[in-house]
VOGU-3710 file (C-alpha; in Angstrom, 3 decimals, decimal comma):
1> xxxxxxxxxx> 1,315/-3,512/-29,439  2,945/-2,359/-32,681  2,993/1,128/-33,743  1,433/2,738/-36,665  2,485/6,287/-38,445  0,799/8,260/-41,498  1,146/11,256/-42,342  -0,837/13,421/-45,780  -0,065/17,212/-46,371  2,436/19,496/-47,713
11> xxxxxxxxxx> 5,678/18,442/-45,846  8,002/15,364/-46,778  6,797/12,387/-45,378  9,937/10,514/-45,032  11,406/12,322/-41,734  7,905/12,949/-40,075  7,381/8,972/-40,805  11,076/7,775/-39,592  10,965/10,335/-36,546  7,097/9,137/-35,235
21> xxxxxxxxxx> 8,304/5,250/-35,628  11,193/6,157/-33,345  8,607/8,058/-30,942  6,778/4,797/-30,899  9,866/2,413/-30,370  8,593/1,796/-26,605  5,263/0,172/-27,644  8,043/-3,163/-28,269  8,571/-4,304/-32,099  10,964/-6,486/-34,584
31> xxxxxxxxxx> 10,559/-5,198/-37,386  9,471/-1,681/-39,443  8,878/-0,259/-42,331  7,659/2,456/-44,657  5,770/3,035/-48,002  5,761/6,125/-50,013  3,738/7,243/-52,984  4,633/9,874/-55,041  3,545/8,462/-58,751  4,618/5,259/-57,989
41> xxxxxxxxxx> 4,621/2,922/-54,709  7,804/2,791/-52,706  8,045/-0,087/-49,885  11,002/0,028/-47,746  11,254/-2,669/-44,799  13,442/-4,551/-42,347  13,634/-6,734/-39,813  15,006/-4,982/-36,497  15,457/-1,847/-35,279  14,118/1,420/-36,706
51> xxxxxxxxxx> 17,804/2,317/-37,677  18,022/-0,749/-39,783  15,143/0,717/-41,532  16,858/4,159/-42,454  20,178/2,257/-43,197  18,225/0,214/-46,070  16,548/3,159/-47,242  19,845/5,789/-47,226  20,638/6,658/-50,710  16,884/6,065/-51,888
61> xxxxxxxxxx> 14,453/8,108/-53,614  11,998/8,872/-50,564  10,498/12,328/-51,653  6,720/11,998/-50,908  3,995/14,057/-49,221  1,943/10,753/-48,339  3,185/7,905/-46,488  2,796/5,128/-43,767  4,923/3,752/-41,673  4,689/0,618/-38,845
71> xxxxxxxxxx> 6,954/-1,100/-36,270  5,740/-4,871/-36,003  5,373/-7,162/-33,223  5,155/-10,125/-34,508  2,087/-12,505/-34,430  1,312/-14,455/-36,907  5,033/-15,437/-38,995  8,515/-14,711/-37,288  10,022/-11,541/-37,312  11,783/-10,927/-40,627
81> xxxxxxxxxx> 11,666/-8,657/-43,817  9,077/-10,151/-45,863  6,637/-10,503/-42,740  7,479/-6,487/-41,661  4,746/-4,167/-43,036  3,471/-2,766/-44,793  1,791/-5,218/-47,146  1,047/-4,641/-50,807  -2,336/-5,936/-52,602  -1,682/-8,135/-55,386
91> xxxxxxxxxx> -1,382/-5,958/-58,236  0,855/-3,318/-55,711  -1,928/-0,596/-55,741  -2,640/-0,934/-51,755  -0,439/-0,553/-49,277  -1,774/-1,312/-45,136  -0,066/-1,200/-42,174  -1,936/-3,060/-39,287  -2,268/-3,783/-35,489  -4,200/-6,522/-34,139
101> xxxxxxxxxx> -5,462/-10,181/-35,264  -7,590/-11,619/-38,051  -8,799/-14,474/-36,686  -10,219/-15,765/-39,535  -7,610/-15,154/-41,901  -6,579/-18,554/-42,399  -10,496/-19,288/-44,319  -10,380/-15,716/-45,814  -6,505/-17,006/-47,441  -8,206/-19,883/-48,401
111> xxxxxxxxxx> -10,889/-18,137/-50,681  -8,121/-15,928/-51,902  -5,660/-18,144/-53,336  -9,023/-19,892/-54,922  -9,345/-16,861/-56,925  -5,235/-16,568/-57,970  -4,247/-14,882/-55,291  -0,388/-15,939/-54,402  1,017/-14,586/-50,706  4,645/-14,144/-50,287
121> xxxxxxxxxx> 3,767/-13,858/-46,526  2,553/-15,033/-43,211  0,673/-12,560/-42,046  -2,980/-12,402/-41,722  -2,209/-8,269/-43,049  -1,167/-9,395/-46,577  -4,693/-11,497/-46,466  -6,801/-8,875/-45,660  -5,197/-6,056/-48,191  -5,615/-8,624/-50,280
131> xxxxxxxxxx> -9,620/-9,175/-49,551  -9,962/-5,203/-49,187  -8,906/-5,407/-53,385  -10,840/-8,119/-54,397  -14,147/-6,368/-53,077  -12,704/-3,588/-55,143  -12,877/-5,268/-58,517  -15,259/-7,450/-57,501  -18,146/-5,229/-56,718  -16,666/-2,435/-59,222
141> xxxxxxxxxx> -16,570/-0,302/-56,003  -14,220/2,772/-54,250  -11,901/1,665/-51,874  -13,650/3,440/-49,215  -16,950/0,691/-49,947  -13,989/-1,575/-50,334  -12,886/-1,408/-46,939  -16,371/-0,707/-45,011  -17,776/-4,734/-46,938  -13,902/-6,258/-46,195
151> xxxxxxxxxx> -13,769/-5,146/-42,297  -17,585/-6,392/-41,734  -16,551/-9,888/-42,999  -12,845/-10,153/-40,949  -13,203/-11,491/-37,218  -10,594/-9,948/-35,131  -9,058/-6,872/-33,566  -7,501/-4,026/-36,279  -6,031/-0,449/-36,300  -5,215/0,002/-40,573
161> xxxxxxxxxx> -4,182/2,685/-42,479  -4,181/2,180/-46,073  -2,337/3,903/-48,737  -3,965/4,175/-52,505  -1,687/4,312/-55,713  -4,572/5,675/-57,475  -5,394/8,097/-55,386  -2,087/10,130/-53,893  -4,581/12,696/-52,259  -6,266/10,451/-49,613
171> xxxxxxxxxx> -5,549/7,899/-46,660  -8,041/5,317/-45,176  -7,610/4,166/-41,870  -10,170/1,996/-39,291  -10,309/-0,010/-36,005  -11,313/-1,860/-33,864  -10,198/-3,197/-30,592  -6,506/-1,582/-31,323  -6,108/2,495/-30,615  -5,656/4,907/-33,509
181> xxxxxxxxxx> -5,662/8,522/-33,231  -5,995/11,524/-35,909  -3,635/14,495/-36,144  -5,198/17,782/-36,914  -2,737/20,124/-38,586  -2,812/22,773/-40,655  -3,895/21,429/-44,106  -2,192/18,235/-42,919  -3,151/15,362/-40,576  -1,106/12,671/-38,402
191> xxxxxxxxxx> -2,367/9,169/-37,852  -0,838/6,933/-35,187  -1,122/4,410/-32,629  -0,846/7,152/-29,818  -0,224/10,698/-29,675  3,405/10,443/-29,111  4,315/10,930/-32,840  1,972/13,714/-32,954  2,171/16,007/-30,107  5,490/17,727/-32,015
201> xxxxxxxxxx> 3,283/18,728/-35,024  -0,718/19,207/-33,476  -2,013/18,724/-30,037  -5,606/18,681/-31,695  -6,450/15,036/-32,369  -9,450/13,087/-32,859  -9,297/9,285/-31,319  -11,777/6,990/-33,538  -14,292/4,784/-31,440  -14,785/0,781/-32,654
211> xxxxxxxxxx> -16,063/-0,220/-35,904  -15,554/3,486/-37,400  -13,181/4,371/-40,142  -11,834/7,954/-41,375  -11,298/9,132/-44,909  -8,326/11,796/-44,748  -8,004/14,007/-47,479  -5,047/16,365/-48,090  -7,216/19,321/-49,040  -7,853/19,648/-45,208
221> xxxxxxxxxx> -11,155/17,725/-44,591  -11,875/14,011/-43,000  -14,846/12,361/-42,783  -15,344/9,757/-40,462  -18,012/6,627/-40,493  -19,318/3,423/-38,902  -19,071/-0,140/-40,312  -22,420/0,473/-41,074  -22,350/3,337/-43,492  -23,226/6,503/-40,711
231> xxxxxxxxxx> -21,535/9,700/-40,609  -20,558/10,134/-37,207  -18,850/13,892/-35,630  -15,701/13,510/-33,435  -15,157/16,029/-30,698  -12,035/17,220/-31,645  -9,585/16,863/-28,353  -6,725/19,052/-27,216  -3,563/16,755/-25,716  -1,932/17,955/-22,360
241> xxxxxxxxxx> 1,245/16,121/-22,824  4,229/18,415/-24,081  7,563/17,240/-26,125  9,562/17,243/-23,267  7,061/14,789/-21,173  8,398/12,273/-24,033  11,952/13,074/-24,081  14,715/11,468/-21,817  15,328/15,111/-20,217  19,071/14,226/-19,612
251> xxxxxxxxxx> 18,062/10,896/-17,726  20,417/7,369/-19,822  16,900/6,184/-19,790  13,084/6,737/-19,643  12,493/4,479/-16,966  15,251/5,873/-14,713  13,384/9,068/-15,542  10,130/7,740/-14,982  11,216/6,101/-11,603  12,725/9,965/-10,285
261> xxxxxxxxxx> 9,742/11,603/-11,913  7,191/9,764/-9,726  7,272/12,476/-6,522  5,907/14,544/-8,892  3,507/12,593/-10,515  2,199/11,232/-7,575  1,691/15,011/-6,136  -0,276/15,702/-9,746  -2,649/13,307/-8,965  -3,618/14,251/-5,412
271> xxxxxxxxxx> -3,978/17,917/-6,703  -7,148/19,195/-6,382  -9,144/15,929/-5,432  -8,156/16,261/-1,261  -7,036/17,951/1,310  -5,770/17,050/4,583  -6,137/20,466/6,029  -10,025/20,464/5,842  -10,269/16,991/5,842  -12,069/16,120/2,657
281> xxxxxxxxxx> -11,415/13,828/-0,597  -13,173/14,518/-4,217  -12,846/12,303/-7,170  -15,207/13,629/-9,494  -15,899/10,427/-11,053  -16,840/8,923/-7,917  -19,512/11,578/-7,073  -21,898/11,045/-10,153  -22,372/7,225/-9,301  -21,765/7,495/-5,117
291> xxxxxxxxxx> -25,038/6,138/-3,761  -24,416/3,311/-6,118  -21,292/2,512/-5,248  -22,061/2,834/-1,629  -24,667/0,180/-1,858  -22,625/-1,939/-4,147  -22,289/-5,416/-2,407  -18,839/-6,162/-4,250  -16,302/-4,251/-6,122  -14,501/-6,976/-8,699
301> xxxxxxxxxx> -10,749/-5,412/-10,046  -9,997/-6,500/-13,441  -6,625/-5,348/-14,842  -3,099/-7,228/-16,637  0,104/-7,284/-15,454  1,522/-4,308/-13,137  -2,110/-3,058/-13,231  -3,399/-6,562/-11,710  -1,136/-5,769/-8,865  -2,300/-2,559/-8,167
311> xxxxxxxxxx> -5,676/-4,148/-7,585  -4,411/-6,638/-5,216  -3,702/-3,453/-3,504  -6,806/-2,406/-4,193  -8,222/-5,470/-2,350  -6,767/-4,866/0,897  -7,556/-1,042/0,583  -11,261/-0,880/-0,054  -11,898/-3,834/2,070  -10,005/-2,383/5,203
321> xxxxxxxxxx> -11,095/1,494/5,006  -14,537/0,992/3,168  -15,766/-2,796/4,453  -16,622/-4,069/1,151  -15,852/-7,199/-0,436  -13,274/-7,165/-3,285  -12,186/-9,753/-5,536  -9,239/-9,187/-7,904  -9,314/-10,533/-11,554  -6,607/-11,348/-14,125
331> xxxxxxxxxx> -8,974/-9,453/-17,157  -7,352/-12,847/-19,484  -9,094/-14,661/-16,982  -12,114/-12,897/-16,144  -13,656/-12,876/-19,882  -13,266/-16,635/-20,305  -14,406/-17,797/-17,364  -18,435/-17,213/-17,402  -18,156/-14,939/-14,128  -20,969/-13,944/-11,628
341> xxxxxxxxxx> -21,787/-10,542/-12,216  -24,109/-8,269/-12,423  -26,243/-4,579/-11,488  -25,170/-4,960/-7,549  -21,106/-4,967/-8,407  -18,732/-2,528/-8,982  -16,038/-3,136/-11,895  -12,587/-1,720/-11,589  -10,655/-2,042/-14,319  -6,767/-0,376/-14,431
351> xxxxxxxxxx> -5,241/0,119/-17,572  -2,184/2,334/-18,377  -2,878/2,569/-22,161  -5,905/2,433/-21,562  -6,414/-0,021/-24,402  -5,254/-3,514/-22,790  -7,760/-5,850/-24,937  -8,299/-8,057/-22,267  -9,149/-5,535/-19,847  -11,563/-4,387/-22,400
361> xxxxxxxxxx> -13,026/-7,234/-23,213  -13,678/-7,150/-19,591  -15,751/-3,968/-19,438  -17,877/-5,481/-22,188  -18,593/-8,550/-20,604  -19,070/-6,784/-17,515  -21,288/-4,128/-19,153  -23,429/-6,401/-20,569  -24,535/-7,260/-16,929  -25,603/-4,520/-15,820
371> xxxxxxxxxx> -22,577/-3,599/-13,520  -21,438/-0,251/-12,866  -17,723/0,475/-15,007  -15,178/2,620/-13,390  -12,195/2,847/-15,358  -8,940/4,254/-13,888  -5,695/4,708/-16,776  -3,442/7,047/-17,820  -4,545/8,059/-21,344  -6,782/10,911/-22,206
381> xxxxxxxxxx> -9,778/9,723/-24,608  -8,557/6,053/-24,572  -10,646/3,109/-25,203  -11,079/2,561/-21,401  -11,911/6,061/-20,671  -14,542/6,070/-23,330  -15,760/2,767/-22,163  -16,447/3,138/-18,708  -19,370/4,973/-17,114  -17,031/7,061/-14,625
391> xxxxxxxxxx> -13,588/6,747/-13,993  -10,132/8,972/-13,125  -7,014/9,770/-14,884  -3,615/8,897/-12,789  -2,351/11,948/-14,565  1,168/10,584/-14,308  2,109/11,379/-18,397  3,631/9,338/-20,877  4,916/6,620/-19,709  7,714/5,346/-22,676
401> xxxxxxxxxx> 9,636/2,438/-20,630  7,586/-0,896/-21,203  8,539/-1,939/-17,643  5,819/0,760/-15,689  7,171/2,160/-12,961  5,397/5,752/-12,249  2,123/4,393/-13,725  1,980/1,548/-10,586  2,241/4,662/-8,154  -0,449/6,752/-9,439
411> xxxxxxxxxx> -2,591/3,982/-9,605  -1,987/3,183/-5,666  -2,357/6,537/-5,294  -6,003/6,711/-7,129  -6,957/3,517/-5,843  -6,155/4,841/-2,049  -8,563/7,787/-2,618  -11,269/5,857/-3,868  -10,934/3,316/-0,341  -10,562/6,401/1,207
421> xxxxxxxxxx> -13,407/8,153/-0,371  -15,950/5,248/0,004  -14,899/5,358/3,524  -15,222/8,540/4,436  -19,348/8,315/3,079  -19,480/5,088/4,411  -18,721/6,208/7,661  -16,408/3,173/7,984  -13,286/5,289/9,050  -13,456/8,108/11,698
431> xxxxxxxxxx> -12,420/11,367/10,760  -9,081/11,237/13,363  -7,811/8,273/11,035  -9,107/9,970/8,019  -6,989/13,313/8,471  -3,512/11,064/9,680  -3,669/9,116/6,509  -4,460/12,036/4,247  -1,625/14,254/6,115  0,770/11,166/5,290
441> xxxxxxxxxx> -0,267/10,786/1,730  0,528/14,656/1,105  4,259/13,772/2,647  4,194/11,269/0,484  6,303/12,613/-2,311  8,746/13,971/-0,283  9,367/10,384/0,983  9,849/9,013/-2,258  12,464/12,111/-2,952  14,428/10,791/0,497
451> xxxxxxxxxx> 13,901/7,036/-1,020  15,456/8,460/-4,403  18,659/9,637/-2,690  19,245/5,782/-1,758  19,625/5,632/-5,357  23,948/4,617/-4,966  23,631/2,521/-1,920  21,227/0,387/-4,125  23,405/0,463/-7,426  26,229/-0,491/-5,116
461> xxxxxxxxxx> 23,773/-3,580/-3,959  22,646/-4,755/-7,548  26,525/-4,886/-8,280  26,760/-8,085/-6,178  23,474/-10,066/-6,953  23,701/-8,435/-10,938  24,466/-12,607/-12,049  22,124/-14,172/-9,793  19,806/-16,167/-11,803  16,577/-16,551/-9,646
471> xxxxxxxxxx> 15,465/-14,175/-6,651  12,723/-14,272/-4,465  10,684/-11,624/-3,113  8,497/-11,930/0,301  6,279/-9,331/2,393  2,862/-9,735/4,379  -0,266/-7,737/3,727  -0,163/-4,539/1,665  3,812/-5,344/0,878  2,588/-8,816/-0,349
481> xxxxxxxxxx> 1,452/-6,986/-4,137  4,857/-4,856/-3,879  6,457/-7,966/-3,506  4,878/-9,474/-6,548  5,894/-6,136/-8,642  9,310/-6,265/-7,947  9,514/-9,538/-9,168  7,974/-8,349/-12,295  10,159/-5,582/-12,553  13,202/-7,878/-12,666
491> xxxxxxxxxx> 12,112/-10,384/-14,642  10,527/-7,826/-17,463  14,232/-6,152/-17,851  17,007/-7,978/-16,460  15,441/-11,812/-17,801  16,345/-13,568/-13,940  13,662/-15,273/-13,221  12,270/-13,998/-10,000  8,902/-15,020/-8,155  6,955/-12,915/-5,772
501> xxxxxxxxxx> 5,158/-14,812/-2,537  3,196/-14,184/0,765  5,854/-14,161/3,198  4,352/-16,744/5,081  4,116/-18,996/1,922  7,848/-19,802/2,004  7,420/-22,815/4,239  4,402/-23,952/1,637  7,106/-24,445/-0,585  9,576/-22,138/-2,038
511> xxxxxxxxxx> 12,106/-22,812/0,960  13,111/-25,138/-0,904  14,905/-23,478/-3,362  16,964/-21,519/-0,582  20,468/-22,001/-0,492  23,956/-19,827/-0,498  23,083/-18,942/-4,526  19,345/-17,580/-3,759  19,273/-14,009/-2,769  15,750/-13,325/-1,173
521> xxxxxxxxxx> 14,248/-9,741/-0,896  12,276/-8,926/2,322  9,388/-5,944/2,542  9,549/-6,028/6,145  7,960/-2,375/6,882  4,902/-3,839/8,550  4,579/-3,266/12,163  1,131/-5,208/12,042  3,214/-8,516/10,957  7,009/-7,297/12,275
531> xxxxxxxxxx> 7,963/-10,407/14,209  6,225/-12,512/12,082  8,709/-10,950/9,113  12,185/-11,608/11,508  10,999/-15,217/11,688  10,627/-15,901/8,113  14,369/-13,660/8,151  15,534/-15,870/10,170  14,679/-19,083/8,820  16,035/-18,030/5,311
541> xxxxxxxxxx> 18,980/-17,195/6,855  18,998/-20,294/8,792  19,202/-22,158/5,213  22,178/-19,617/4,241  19,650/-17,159/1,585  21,209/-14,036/0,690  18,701/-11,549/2,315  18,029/-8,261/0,951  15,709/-5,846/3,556  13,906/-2,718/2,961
551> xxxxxxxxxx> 12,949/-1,601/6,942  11,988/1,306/7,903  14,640/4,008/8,803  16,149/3,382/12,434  15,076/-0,542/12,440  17,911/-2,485/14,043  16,933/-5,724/14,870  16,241/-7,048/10,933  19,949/-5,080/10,005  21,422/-7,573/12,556
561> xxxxxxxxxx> 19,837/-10,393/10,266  20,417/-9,497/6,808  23,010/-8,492/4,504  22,031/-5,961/3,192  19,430/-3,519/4,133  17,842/-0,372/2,598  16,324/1,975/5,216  13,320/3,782/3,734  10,702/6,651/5,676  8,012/5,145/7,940
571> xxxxxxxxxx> 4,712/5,794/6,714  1,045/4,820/7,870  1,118/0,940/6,300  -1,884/1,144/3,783  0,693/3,804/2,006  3,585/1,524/2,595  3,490/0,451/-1,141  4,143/3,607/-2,429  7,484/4,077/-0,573  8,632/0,180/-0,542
581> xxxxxxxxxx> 8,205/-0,159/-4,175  11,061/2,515/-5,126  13,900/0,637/-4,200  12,403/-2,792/-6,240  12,346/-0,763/-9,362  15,887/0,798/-8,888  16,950/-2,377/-7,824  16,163/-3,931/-10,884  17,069/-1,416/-13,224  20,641/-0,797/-11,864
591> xxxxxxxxxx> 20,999/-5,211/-12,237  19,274/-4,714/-15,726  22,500/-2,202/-16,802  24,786/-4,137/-15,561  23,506/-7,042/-17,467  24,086/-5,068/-20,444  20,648/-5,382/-21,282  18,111/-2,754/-23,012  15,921/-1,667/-19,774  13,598/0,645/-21,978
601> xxxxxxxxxx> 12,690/-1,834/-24,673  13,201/-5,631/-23,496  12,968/-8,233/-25,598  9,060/-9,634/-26,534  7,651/-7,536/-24,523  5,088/-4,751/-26,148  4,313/-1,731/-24,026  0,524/-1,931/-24,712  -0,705/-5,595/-25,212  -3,707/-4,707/-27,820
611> xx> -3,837/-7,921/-28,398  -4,553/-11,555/-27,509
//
């Protein structure tokens, strides 16, 4: 969730450092800081924003070659400028930066202050710098054996980089459970929480697996090693994102870029894996594992957030086009929960990152049973990826706004392949109704573009429900997930609370809350459930709701009912999230602006949850 920098070479730290925090600003933070060494240890840190940071540190000495730098989300002590990192050892020879919990930092403080240790503090970082240089003295070690004895006795989840007063030539850095990744420059090297802080300087990078740490040296050569003491050799791995894919490219904002970008995006990841023309699909990482997944008796989803929803759709895709039972998991859920599992499932799990800890912890559990992994997220060589016995990349690019947008589409998009795909083998879905719905999913994109150009009549809509302070959000079958997302959309950037139901729910219920003040959103592009939509229309209207209606283009009856309505291409319904979701996320966004708040970064929320 936070975001770690480091850089060691022959440039000045300081602006690489400042510039690769900003870069990193979307992961959601509080607080950041920097340390420098040249000769002696400079700290600078501050509570807020990364420009709080530089306006503490204007008019300092900053000159160094070595340096880390971190933007904190806070966990364990409230956000402020003592808590910010990095954290100094005791005698001020160590400085770490950190991401993750140390769950048993509390006993390991304990032992500490036992042996004089005093913590100005309340993080479990300051404990475990602190731990890393008592090993030091005590064992009359390096602080390379130093760190390998301190990280086998922590419990918890870390990404560290540590910076050495006595040794200006060399940076340490480890994980587990939390992403790093390794720079390769020339003579120089770039550590951070993703590659977005990198990809200016290298696109060569080396991601480090679990329970491995790297020793960097500025003469040009790393070495990297388990927890248990054994050299291991990185493939070294060349990133396809560019500078501008993380730039706003003349868009106020990235998700407003992100939303327009996703005809595009969705397009990149049909390319190459089917054609409508000759009637086939091909995800490679289905092919490997096919008979198995064929003969799987259930597929489980596991996933977080906008991912989990993307399974629901899942749920209803794999079990209409491929007959196979699917249940959908929160991955929080799934890990505590003792689940039935085992060599006859399938495992889905849908990360963005690619490093959601839950949805990890998942795959282990899930793993250790004997099922079959497929892993479907966004990052090259994350955690996921590597975890997973087969798997596909949504190749929709960095995503910087926390709130995903383009990142939900490609998933749909993979996820209808795969139903599609399983079908097609399966023999579950005849080859007429296999050709329609891949002709439709090509036109796909240019639906979205004709949904895009709605983009004023839906600005013009959020302008009259922008101080509403709860909405609801109702559709039936594959709009019921869309539904949920929207919801989730609004309530991630514009803070009205908003719930997503089953259409047919409302009577269960939430029609209770309807009234003149409650402006309810309608998915009502089903023709499979159309006049069972205009009833539940009608009976919100009945109790005066404020109903907001995405149809499809040319309906007439439903514009008689609500107030307003956006009109949106028809498309085969299992595709119908991909082209109703659009006008959720730009309704949400325009209400967000006009709420004055910040849609790219909202407030608590952390773009990667690496974390429990």
């Amino acid at each position: 969730m936070c975001g770690i920098v480091g850089y060691i070479g022959n440039k000045e730290a300081f602006p690489i450092l400042i510039k690769g925090l900003k870069r990193l600003e979307y992961r959601g933070y509080d607080s950041a800081g920097i340390a420098l060494l040249n000769g002696s240890m400079s700290v600078f840190k501050k509570a807020g924003k990364v420009s709080e940071l530089e306006k503490v540190t204007d008019g300092q000495h900053v000159s160094a070659t070595i340096g880390i730098g971190h933007t904190r989300w806070a966990t364990h002590g409230e956000p402020n400028d003592v808590n910010a990192h990095p954290h100094l050892s005791q005698s001020g020879s160590l400085a770490m930066i950190h991401n993750g919990i140390i769950e048993n930092y509390a006993t390991l403080k304990e032992v500490l202050k036992k042996r004089g240790y005093v913590f100005h503090s309340d993080t479990d970082t300051e404990v475990l710098v602190n731990l890393i240089e008592e090993i030091k003295k005590q064992e009359n070690t390096n602080l390379e054996d130093a760190v390998r004895i301190a990280l086998n006795e922590v419990v918890g989840a870390y990404a560290i980089v540590i910076l050495n007063r006595d040794n200006p030539d060399q940076l340490i850095a480890a994980r587990k459970g939390s992403p790093l990744v390794i720079g390769i420059g020339d003579q120089e090297f770039y550590i951070a929480s993703d590659a977005s802080p990198i990809i200016e300087y290298t696109k060569n990078v080396v991601y480090l697996d679990d329970q491995e740490y790297a020793i960097i040296n500025r003469d040009g050569t790393y070495t990297i090693r388990t927890l248990g003491n054994i050299e291991k050799s990185h493939e070294i791995i060349k990133l396809e994102m560019s500078l501008e894919n993380i730039e706003k490219g003349g868009y106020e904002h990235f998700m407003l870029k992100e939303i327009f970008e996703q005809p595009s995006v969705i397009a990149d990841s049909l390319r190459g894996r089917m054609s409508a023309q000759h009637g086939w699909i091909k995800l490679g990482g289905l092919d490997e594992y096919m008979n198995r997944i064929n003969q799987a008796e259930r597929f489980v989803v596991t996933a977080c957030g906008t991912s989990y929803h993307s399974g629901l759709i899942a749920e209803y895709l794999i079990e209409d086009l491929a007959r196979v039972q699917v249940e959908v998991e929160y991955a929080s859920e799934f890990r505590y929960r003792n689940p039935i599992i085992g060599e006859k499932d399938v495992v889905i799990a849908i990360s963005q990152s690619g490093e959601t800890a839950d949805t990890l912890a998942a795959i282990e559990l899930a793993k250790d049973r004997q099922a079959l992994i497929y892993g479907i997220c966004n990052v090259i060589g994350s955690s996921i990826a590597r975890a997973s016995h087969a798997g596909s990349y949504t190749h929709a690019g960095p995503e910087i706004g926390v709130a995903s947008t383009k990142a939900f589409s490609t998933q749909v998009t993979i996820l209808t392949l795969i139903a599609l795909q399983m079908g097609m083998t399966k023999g579950t879905i005849s080859t007429s109704k296999l050709r329609a719905i891949l002709y439709e999913l090509e036109n796909i994109p240019k639906k979205i573009e004709e949904v895009l150009k709605l983009d004023d009549q839906i600005k013009e809509i959020a302008a009259q429900f922008k101080d509403a302070r709860n909405f609801l959000y109702l559709g039936r079958g594959y709009n019921y997930p869309v539904a949920l997302e929207g919801a989730l959309k609004l309530k991630e950037i514009s803070y009205i609370h908003a719930e997503g139901y089953p259409a047919a729910e409302m009577k269960h219920g939430p029609i209770a809350l309807i009234d003149e003040d409650m402006p309810v959103v309608f998915l009502a592009t089903n023709q499979s459930a159309y006049e069972k939509i205009v009833s539940n229309i009608q009976e919100v209207k009945a109790r005066k709701g404020r109903i907001i209606a995405v149809v499809n283009r040319g309906d007439t009856q439903i514009r008689d009912l609500a107030d307003h309505v956006i009109e949106v291409p028809e498309t085969e319904e299992i595709l119908s999230p991909l082209i109703t979701i659009v006008p959720l996320q730009l309704l949400a966004y325009h209400i967000a602006i006009m709420r004055g708040c910040n849609v790219d970064q909202p407030r608590n929320l952390a773009k990667s949850v690496t974390v429990e």
